[in-house]
N, C-alpha and C positions, 0 to 999 in steps of 0.2 A: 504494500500500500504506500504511496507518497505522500509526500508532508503535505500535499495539498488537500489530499482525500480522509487524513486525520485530522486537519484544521475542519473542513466542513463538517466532519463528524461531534468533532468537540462545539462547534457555535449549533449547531441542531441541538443538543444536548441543553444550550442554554438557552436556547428560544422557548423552547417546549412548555406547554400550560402547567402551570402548579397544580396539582392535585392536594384533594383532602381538607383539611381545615384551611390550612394557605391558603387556597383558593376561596374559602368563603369568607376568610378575613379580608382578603383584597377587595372582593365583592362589595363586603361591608363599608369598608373605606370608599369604593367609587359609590355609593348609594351616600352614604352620609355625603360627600362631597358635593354631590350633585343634587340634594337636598337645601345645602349649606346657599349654592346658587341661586337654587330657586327661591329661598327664605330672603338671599339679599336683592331679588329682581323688583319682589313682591314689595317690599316694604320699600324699594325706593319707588314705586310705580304709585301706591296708597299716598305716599308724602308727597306727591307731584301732585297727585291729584286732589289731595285736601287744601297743597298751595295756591293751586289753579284757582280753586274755586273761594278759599280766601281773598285772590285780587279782583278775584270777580264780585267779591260784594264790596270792597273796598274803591273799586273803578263806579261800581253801581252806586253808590250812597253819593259821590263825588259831582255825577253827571244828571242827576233826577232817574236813573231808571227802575227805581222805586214804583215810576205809574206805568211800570208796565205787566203789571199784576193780574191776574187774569178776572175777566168780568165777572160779577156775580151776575146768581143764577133765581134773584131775588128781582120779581117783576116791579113790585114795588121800589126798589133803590134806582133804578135807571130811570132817567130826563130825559 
């Protein structure tokens, strides 16, 4: 055999999937990781969106759109 046909033999060797626990500890780690992600996606997406809509009542109270509130459904209040 040449040293070339033992080199590929030895990096196959370290490619190869872990077996057994290993493998479901590794698992575990890309799951939590990718949990970790999703928990910081989430939370800056909620903070955008609560920021949004704080300048949007702050642009709102500034410019009168206060009267744009939706009509009542009261025959008597409307002229």
């Amino acid at each position: 055999m040449s040293d070339f046909q033992g080199l590929m033999m030895e990096t196959e060797g370290l490619i190869m999937e872990p077996e057994g626990k290993h493998r479901n500890s590794i698992m575990k780690q890309r799951i939590l990781a990718v949990f970790g992600l999703v928990e910081i996606v989430l939370r800056y997406t909620l903070t955008m969106n609560d920021f949004q809509g704080l300048m949007m009542q702050l642009e709102g109270s500034d410019n009168g759109a206060e009267c744009l509130e939706a009509p009542s459904t009261d025959p008597g209040s409307q002229a």
